[in-house]
Wavefront OBJ file of the C-alpha trace (Angstrom):
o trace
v 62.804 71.092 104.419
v 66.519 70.738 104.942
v 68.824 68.620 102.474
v 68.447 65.919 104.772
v 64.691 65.187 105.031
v 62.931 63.622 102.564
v 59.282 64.061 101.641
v 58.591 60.338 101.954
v 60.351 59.945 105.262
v 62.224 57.202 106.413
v 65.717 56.940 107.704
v 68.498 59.568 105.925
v 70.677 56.190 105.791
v 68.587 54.350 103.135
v 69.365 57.135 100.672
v 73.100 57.690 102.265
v 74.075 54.490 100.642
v 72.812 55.469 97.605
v 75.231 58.757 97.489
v 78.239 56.386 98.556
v 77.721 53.785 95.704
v 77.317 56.904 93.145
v 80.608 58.327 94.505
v 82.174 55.189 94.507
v 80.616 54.834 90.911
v 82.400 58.040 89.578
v 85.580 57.160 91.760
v 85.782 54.367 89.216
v 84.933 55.765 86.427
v 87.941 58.059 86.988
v 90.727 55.759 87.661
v 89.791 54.286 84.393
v 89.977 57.270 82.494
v 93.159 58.041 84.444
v 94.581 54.753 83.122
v 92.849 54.857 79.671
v 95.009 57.935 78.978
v 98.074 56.169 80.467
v 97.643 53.426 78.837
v 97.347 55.521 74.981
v 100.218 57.676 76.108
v 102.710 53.731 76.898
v 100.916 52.765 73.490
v 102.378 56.108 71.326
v 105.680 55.635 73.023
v 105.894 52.274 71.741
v 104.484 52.919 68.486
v 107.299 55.562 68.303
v 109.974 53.310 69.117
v 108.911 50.479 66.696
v 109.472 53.288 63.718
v 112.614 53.885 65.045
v 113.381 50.259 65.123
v 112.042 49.476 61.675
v 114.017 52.988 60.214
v 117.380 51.661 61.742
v 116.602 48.025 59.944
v 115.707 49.179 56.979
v 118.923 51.116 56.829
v 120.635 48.036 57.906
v 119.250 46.127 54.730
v 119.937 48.844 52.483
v 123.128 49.425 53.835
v 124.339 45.347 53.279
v 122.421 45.791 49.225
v 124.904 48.457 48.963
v 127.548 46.487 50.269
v 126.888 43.508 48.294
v 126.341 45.599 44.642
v 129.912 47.420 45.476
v 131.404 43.714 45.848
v 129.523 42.617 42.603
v 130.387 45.293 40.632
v 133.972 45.418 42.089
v 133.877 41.524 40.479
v 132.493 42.672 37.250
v 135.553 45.404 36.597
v 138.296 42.793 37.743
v 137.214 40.416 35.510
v 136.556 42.924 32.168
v 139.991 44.135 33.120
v 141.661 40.574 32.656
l 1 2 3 4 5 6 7 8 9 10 11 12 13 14 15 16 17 18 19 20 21 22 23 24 25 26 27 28 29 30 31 32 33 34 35 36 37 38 39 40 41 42 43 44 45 46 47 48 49 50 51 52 53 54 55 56 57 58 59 60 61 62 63 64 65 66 67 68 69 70 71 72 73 74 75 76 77 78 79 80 81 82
């Protein structure tokens, strides 16, 4: 028997629809995967540029604390030196 016959018989198009939809099935399946993995890769980039984000507030904050205890303590030494 070739590929093509089947031992029940019939016509080689009832099962040829079958093979399409399971191509068409995996066809699927791989554009998902493809943009799954797209998808994770966008998600690290952005979780990468939120740290950088919060790193460059943070030293924003600290940087006006620092500001701010110079000016106070600047205050304190004028006024123990009158």
């Amino acid at each position: 028997m070739s590929g093509r016959e089947r031992a029940s018989g019939g016509s080689r198009y009832l099962y040829d629809s079958f093979d399409a939809a399971a191509a068409r099935i995996e066809a699927n399946e791989r554009v998902a995967e493809e943009r799954w993995s797209a998808l994770e890769y966008r998600l690290t980039q952005i979780d990468g540029a939120l740290e950088r984000l919060e790193k460059r507030i943070w030293l924003g904050v600290y940087g006006v604390a620092a500001f701010l205890l110079a000016q106070g303590a600047e205050a304190v030494l004028k006024a123990a030196m009158r």
